[in-house]
Each structure stands twice: as structure tokens, then as C-alpha cells.
C-alpha positions as CSV (number, residue, x, y, z in Angstrom):
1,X,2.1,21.4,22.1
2,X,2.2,24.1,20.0
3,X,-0.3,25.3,17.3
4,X,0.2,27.1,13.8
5,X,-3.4,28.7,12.9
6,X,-4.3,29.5,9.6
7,X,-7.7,31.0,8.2
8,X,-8.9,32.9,5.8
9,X,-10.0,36.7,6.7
10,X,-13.7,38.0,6.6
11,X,-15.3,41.3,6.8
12,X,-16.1,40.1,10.8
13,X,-12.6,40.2,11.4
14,X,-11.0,41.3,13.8
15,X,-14.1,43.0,14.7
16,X,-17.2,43.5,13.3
17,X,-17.8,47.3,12.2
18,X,-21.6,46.9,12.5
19,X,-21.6,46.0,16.5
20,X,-17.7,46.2,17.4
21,X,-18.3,42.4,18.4
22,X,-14.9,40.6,18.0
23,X,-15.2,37.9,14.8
24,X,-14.4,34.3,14.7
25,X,-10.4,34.6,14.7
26,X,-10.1,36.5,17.7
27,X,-12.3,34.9,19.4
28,X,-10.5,31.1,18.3
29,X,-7.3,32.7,19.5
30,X,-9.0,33.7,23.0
31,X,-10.3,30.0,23.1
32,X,-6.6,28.4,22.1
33,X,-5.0,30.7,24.7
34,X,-7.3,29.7,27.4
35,X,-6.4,26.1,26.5
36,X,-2.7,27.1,27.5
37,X,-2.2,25.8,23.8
38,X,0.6,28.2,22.2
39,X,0.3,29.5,19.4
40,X,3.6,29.8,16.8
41,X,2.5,31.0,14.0
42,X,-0.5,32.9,12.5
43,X,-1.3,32.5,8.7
44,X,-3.9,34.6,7.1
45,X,-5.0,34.5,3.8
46,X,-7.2,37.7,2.8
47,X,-8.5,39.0,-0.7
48,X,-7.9,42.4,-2.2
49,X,-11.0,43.6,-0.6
50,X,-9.8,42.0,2.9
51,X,-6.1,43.2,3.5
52,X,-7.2,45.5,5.9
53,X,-8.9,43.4,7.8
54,X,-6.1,41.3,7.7
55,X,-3.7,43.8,8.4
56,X,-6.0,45.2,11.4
57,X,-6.1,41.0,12.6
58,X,-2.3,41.0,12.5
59,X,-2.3,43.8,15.0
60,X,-4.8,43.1,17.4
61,X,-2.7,39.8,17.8
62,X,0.5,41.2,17.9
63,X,-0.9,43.6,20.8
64,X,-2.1,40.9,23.0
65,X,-0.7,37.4,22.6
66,X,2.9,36.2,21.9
67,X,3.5,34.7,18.4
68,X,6.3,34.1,16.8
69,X,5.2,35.1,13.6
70,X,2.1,36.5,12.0
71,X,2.2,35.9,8.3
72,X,0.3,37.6,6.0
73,X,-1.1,35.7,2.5
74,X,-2.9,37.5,-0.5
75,X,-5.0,35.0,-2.5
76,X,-4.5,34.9,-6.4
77,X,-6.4,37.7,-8.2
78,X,-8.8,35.2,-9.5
79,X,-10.0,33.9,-6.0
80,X,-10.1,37.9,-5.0
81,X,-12.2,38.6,-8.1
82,X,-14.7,35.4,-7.3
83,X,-14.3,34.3,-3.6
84,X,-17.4,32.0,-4.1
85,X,-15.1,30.4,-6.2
86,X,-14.5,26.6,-4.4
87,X,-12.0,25.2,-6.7
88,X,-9.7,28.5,-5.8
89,X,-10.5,28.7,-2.7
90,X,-8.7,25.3,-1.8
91,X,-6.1,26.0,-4.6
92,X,-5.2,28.2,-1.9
93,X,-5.9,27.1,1.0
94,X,-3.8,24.1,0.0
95,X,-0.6,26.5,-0.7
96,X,-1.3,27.9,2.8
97,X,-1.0,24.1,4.4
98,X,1.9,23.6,2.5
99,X,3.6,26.8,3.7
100,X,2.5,25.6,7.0
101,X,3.9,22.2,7.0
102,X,7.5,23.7,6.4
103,X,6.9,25.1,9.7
104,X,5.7,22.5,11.7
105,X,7.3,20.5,14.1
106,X,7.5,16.9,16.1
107,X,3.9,17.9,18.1
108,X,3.1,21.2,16.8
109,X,-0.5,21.1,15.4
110,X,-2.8,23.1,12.6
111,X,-5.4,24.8,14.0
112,X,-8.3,25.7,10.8
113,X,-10.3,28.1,11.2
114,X,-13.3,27.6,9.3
115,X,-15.5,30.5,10.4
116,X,-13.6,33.3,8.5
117,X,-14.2,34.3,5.2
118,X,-16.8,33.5,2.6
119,X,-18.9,29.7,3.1
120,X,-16.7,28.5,0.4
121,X,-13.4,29.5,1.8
122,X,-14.4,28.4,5.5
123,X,-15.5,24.8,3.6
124,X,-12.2,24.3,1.9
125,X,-10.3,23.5,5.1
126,X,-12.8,20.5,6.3
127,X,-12.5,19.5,2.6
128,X,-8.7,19.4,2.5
129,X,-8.5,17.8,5.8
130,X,-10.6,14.7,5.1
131,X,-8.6,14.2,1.7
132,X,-6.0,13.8,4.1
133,X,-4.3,17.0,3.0
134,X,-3.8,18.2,6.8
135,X,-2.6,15.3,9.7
136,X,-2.2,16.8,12.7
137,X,-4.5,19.3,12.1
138,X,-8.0,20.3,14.3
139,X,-11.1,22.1,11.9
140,X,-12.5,25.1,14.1
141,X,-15.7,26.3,14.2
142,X,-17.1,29.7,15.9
143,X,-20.7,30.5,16.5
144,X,-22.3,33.4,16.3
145,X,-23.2,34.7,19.7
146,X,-26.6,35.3,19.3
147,X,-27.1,31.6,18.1
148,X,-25.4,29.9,20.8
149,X,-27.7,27.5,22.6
150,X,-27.6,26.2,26.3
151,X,-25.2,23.1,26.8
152,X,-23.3,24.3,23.5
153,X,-19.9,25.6,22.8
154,X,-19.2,28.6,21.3
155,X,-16.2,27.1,19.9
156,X,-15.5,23.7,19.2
157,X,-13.3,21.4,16.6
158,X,-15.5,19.9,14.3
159,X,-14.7,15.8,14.4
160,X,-14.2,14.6,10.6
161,X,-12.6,12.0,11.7
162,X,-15.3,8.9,10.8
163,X,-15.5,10.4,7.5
164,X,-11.5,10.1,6.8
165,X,-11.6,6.7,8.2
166,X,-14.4,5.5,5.9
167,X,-12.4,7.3,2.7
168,X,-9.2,5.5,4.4
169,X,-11.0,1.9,4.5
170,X,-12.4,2.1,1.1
171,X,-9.1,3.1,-0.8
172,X,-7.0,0.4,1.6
173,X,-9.4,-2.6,1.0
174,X,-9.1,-1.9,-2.4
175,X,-5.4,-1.7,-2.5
176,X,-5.4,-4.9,-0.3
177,X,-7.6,-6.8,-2.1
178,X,-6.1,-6.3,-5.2
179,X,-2.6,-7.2,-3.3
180,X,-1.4,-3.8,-4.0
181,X,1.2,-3.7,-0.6
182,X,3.6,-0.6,-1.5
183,X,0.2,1.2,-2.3
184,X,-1.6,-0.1,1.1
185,X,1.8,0.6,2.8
186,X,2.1,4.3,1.8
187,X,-1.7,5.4,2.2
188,X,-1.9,3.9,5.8
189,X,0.7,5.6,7.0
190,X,-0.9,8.6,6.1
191,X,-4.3,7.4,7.4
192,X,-6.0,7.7,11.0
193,X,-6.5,4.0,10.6
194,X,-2.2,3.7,11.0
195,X,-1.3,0.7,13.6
196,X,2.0,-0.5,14.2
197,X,0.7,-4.3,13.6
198,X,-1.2,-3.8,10.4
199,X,1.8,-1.6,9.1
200,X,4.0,-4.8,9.7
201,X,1.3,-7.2,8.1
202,X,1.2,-5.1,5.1
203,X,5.3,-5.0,4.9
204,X,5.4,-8.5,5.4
205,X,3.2,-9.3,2.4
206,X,5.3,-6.9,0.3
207,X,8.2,-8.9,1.2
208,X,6.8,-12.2,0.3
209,X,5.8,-11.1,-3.1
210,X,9.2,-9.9,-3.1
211,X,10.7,-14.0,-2.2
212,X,12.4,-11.7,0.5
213,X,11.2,-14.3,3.3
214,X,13.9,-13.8,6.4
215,X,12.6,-10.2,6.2
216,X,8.6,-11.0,6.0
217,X,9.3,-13.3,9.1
218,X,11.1,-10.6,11.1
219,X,7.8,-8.1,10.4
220,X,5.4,-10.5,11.7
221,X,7.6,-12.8,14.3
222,X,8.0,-9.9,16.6
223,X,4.1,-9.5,17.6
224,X,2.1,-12.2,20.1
225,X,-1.2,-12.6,18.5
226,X,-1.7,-15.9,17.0
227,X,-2.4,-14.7,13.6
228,X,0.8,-13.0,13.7
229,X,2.9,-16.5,14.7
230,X,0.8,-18.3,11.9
231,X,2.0,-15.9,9.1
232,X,5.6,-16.4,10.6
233,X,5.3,-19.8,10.6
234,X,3.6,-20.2,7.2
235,X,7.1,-18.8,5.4
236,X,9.7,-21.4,7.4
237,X,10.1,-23.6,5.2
238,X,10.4,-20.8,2.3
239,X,12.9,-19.5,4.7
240,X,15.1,-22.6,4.5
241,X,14.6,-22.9,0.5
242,X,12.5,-26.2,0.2
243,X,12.2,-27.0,-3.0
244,X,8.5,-27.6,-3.2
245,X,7.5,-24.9,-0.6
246,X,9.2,-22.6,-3.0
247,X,7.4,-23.8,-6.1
248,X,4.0,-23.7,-4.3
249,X,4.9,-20.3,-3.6
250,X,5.9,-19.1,-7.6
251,X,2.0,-20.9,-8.3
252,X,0.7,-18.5,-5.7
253,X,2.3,-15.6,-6.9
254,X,1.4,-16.4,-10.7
255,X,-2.2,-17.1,-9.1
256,X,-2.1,-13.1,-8.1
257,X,-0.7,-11.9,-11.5
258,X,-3.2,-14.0,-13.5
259,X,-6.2,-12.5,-10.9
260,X,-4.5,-8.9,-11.7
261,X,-4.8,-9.4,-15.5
262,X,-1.3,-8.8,-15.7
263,X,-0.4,-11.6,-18.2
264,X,2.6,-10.6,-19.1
265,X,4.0,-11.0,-15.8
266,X,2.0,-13.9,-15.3
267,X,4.1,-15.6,-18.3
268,X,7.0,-14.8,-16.8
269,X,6.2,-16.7,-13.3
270,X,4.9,-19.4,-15.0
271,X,7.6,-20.5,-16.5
272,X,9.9,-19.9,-13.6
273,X,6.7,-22.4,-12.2
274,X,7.7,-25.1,-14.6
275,X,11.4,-24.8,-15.0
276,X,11.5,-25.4,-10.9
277,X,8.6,-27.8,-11.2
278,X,10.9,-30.0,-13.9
279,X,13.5,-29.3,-11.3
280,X,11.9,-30.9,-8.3
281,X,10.8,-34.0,-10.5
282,X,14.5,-34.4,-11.4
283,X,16.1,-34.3,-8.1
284,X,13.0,-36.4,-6.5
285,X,13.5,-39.3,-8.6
286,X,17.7,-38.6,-9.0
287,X,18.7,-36.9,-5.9
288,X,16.3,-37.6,-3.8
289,X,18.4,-36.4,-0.7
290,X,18.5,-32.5,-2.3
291,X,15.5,-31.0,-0.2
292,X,16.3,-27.6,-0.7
293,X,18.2,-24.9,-3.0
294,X,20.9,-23.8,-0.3
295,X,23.4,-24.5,-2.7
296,X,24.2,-22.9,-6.0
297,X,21.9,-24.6,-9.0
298,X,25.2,-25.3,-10.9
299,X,26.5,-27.3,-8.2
300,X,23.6,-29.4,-8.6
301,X,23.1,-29.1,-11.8
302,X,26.7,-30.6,-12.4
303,X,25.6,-33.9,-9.8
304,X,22.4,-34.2,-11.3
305,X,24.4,-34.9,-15.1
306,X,26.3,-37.0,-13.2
307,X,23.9,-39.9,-12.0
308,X,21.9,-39.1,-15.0
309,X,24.7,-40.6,-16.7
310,X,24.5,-43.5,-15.3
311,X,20.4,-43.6,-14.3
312,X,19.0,-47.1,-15.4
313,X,21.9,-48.4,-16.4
314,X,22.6,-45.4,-19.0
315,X,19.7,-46.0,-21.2
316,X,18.8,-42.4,-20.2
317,X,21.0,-41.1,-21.0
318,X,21.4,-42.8,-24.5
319,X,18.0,-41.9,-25.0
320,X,18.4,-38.2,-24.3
321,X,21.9,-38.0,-26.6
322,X,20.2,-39.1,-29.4
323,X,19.0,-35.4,-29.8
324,X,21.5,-33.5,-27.3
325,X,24.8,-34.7,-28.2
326,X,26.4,-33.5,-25.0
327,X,24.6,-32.5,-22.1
328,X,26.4,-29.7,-19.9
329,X,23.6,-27.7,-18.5
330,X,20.0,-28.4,-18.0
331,X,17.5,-26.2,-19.8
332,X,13.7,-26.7,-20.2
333,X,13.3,-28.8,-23.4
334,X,16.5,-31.2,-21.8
335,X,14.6,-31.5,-18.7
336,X,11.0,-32.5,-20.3
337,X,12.8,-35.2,-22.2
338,X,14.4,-36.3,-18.7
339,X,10.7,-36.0,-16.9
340,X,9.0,-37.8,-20.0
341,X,11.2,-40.7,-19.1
342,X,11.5,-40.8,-15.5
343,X,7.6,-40.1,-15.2
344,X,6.1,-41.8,-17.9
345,X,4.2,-44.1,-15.6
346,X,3.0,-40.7,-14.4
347,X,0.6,-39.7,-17.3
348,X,-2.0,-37.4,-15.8
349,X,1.4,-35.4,-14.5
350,X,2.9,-35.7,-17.6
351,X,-0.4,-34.4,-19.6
352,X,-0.8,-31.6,-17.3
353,X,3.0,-30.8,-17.7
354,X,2.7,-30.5,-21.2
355,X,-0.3,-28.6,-21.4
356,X,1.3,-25.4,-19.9
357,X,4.2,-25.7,-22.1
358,X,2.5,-23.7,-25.3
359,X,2.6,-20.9,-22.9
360,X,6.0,-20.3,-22.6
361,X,6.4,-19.8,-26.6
362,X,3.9,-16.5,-25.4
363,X,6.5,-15.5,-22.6
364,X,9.6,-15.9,-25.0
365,X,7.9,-13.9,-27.8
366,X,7.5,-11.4,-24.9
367,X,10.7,-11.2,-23.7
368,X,12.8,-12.1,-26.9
369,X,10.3,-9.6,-29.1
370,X,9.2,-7.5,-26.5
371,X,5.7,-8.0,-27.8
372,X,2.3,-7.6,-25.7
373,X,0.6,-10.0,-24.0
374,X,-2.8,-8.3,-24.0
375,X,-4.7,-11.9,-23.0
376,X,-4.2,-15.6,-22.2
377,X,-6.6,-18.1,-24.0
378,X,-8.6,-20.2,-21.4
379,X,-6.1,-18.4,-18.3
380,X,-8.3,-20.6,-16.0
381,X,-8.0,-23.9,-17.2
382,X,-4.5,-22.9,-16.9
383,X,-4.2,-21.9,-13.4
384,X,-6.2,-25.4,-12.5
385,X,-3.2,-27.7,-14.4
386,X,-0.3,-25.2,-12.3
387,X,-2.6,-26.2,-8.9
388,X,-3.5,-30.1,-10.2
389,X,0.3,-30.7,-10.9
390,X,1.1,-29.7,-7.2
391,X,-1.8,-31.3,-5.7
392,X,-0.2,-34.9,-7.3
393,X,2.7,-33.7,-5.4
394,X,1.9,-32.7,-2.3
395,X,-1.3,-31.0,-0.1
396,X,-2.3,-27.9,-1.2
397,X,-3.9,-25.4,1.1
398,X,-7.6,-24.4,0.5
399,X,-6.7,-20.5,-0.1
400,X,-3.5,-18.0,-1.9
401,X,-2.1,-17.5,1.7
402,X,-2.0,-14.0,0.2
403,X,-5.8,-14.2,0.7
404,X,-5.6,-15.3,4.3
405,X,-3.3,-12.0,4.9
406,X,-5.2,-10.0,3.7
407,X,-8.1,-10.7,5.8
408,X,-5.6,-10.6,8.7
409,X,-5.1,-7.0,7.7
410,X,-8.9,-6.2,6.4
411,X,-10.3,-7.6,10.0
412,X,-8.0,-5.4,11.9
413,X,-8.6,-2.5,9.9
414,X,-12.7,-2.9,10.1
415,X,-11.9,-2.6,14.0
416,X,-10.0,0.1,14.2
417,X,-12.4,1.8,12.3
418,X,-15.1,1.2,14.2
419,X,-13.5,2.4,17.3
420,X,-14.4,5.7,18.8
């Protein structure tokens, strides 16, 4: 393994001029070198009033350790002009880690040496690696000799690691309980909390938001845990396009936009709800042997006009021709005339059917108009007719199983967290 050091340069370095002792960078190179850790590359960063010291640093190095190369930085004139100056000081210390990531390789690590310079410039490396600014990377500390204590170190990394998890926890939870997957997805994979299996939980609920199901099974399938088989078994029937699995599944997903305040959206996946809903009760009570949508809708579409030609004995279809003089495709106002008829000793489906119907004059005004949809009246009321209507169909589970995964992921991610 190889390390890339960078720190900033202080009056101590290389040596001090008051008692010739050696300051904190040679003596972190000392300690590195003992480890038989290699270092690459040296990057200092030194003020107007430091280049010498810098330069001096370079040299010393140069005489007695192999290293690829020894880079020398200057800070911006404002930092030299006010190195108390914290903002600047990680203005540049940041440039430095980007400099330094161009140079880093499969293994290589950053070595930060925050003993060098003034307190502010030694702080901004612990404060840019929590932030997450530097993976890989190792904070170093150097005492002073004189206040070196038995059963301490003279050097040692300081561990900021429980304070990056906690950051990491918070800002994931978040983004998982607010079923914010590409979000979750990129900030773990950043984080020390990373894990192969929550990676693949988080994936797989992208994918199901996504109605990309073979792909959510083939995330979650792979592991052995039994909460991992249940997630994978929770999407078969998706994953074979049953009818009803798939319309529970555009409730759930309209359940998350209406929870996200994002009505718009919401609109739009509630009427995909009740144009498959009106579907389902067609072909339940007029093909009842069509389970699942593994074949084109116009191809059903085109035997579903067919028997409802001749569906009680025509009268149907009289009834529906009095308005639509030729029916060659089934929209949503067809279809509610066809479901008023075939369900009408179905009222309390029939009212709640109707009730969510207003709404999609709001979702057509958005499209059609491309107006705003900056609130729903009543959005709750709403959401209980969507879940009431599938409940007279068929058993509905007591939770989103969007909720259930992320608990999954928020259970595993509590424990890794509270691992040492």
C-alpha cells in the first residue's frame, strides 16, 4: 500500500529553529517509513511567509527517503494574508485533495497531516474528511515531545470514523425514508456504512419504483437471508404481469407520490390506477381467463369488443352505442359506462370508482395545459377510496411494501453502524 501525504507547512517544519527539534512532517514521515508504508507522493501547501520552510521540507525528504514526487503548493494570497482564515484554509486544502485524488491509485492511501501549520489549517483536513471529502484517507496527528505521556503515541491517526457514520446514517435515513433510492444509492457508496447487501436492497427498490421487476428480483434473489428471499418473492407475480398484483402496485407507488407531496405526479399514477382498475373489472367479469398482461393490450382490447358485443345477449352493447356509435378502442369514459353496467349490483365499488374520477380532469389540465398542481383537496380521503376499491377485490397487505424495505435497509444500516 502506498501513501500520498499532504499537509500544510508551519514555522516547526522541517525543523524547529528555536531547538533544532525535527517538526511534525518529518517526524510523520519517520513514523510512515517505519510502518514499511511507501510513500508516493508528497504535497505541501505553504504560505508566502512559509516557502522556505517548504522548500527546506522538500529537501530534507528528498535526502533521505525515496519519493516519487515532492510537490510543492502556494495557498491563494488571501489565505497567506489571513492563515486563521478557516473557510480558506479548506478552500485549499480541498484543491490539494483534489490534486491528490488524480494521483491515487487501486490501494494507495491519503495520509493528512494535521499538525503542520496554523490550528485552523491542521483542522481543515479532519473537517474535509468527515464531510466525506477524503475516502481512503488516515488524519495524522503529532505530539509535541515534551507532552507525550507514558502508554501514549507520539503519532497516531486520529479515528473520525463514528462521526462520518453518524453524518452517513442521518442523510441515508432521510433519503430512505422519503424513498429517495438514486439519492440513498449514490451517498452510500460513498459512505463507511457501504455493504454489498444494503447496496442491492437499495437498487432493488429503485427498480421497483421503476416497474423494472426481473431486475429488482435479480438484486435481492442472489443473497440467503430470509429478508432478502421475501423481497424476491414479494415481486413474482409483478414479474409474471398479473393484472391485480400490478394495480396493487401503481396504488402503492401513487401512495409514495401523494406522501412526497408530489401531486402532480401523483395525478398521473392515479389515473394509470383507474384506467387498469376499469381494466381488471372488464376482463374479470368478460374474460375471466386473461390473468395477466403478457400480451399486447390491443390484442385484448380487440377480444374484449368482441364478447362485449355479444355480453347479455347484446343489450350491452346497445346500451353503450347509444352514446358511442362504434366502439373500436376502449378509453376511460367507454370503460365506466361498461363497469356501471356489469357492476351495478356492485354499488359501494361503483361509488368509490366514481369518486376518484374528478381527479383526472386535474391530471388532464396538467398534462393537456401544462398547469400546476400545487395541492389535492382532501388527498387522504382519496388514497382511502384507491385502497377500499382494492380491498373489495382482493387482500391488501397491512404496509407500502416500500415501507417494509426500507426497514430492511434502515435495520442493517443501524448495525453496521454500531459496529466497531
Amino acid at each position: 500500500m502506498a501513501i500520498i501525504l499532504l499537509s500544510f507547512v508551519g514555522k516547526q517544519d522541517p525543523f524547529s529553529p528555536k531547538n533544532g527539534e525535527e517538526g511534525s512532517i518529518v517526524t510523520l514521515v519517520k513514523e510512515l517509513s517505519t510502518e514499511n508504508q511507501i510513500i508516493k507522493h508528497s504535497i505541501l501547501l505553504h504560505t508566502e511567509g512559509t516557502l522556505t520552510e517548504a522548500e527546506l521540507t522538500k529537501d530534507w525528504i528528498e535526502e533521505n527517503y525515496t519519493c516519487e514526487n515532492i510537490i510543492l503548493i502556494a495557498v491563494n494570497n488571501e489565505l497567506s494574508d489571513d492563515p486563521v482564515n478557516l473557510t480558506l484554509a479548506i478552500q485549499e486544502a480541498k484543491k490539494a485533495l483534489k490534486f491528490a485524488q488524480k494521483l491515487q491509485h487501486k490501494g494507495d492511501r491519503l495520509a493528512l497531516n494535521a499538525s503542520s501549520g496554523t490550528p485552523i489549517m491542521k483542522s481543515a483536513w479532519a473537517i474535509l474528511q468527515t464531510a466525506g471529502y477524503a475516502p481512503l484517507s488516515n488524519v495524522w496527528q503529532v505530539r509535541h515531545p515534551d507532552q507525550v505521556r507514558i502508554n501514549q503515541k507520539r503519532v497516531f491517526t486520529t479515528n473520525l470514523n463514528s462521526i462520518k457514520k453518524e453524518i452517513d446514517l442521518k442523510v441515508i435515513s432521510q433519503q430512505i425514508q422519503n424513498y429517495n433510492y438514486s439519492g440513498a444509492l449514490f451517498t452510500i457508496k460513498k459512505s463507511l456504512l457501504y455493504h454489498p447487501k444494503i447496496e442491492d436492497a437499495i437498487i432493488y427498490g429503485k427498480f421497483r419504483l421503476a416497474f423494472n421487476f426481473n431486475q429488482a428480483y435479480s438484486q435481492v434473489n442472489k443473497h440467503q437471508d430470509k429478508a432478502m428471499k421475501n423481497l424476491a418473492n414479494d415481486i413474482s407475480l409483478l414479474r409474471q404481469k398479473h393484472i391485480l398484483s400490478l394495480l396493487q402496485e401503481v396504488y402503492f407507488k401513487a401512495s409514495i407520490k401523494l406522501k412526497q407531496k408530489e401531486y402532480a405526479d401523483f395525478l398521473v399514477w392515479l389515473v394509470a390506477f383507474q384506467e387498469n382498475l376499469l381494466k381488471y373489472l372488464l376482463i374479470q367479469k368478460i374474460s375471466p381467463q386473461i390473468i395477466s398482461f403478457n400480451k399486447k393490450w390491443r390484442d385484448i382490447e380487440i377480444e374484449l369488443i368482441d364478447k362485449i358485443k355479444i355480453f347479455d345477449q347484446g343489450k350491452l352493447y346497445e346500451k353503450i352505442t347509444t352514446k358511442y356509435s362504434n366502439i373500436s378502442y376502449l378509453n376511460i369514459p367507454i370503460m365506466m359506462r361498461i363497469v356501471s353496467y356489469i357492476k351495478k349490483d356492485e354499488q359501494e365499488l361503483l361509488n368509490k370508482i366514481k369518486s376518484i374520477d374528478r381527479y383526472v380532469q386535474e391530471r388532464n389540465l396538467y398534462i393537456h395545459e401544462i398547469t400546476g398542481v400545487n395541492d389535492i383537496y382532501n388527498p387522504e380521503a382519496l388514497e382511502k377510496s384507491m385502497f377500499k376499491i382494492l380491498q373489495l377485490l382482493t387482500k391488501m397487505p397491512d404496509k407500502n411494501p416500500f415501507d417494509i424495505l426500507n426497514k430492511i435497509i434502515l435495520v442493517n444500516l443501524n448495525t453496521i453502524t454500531n459496529q466497531h
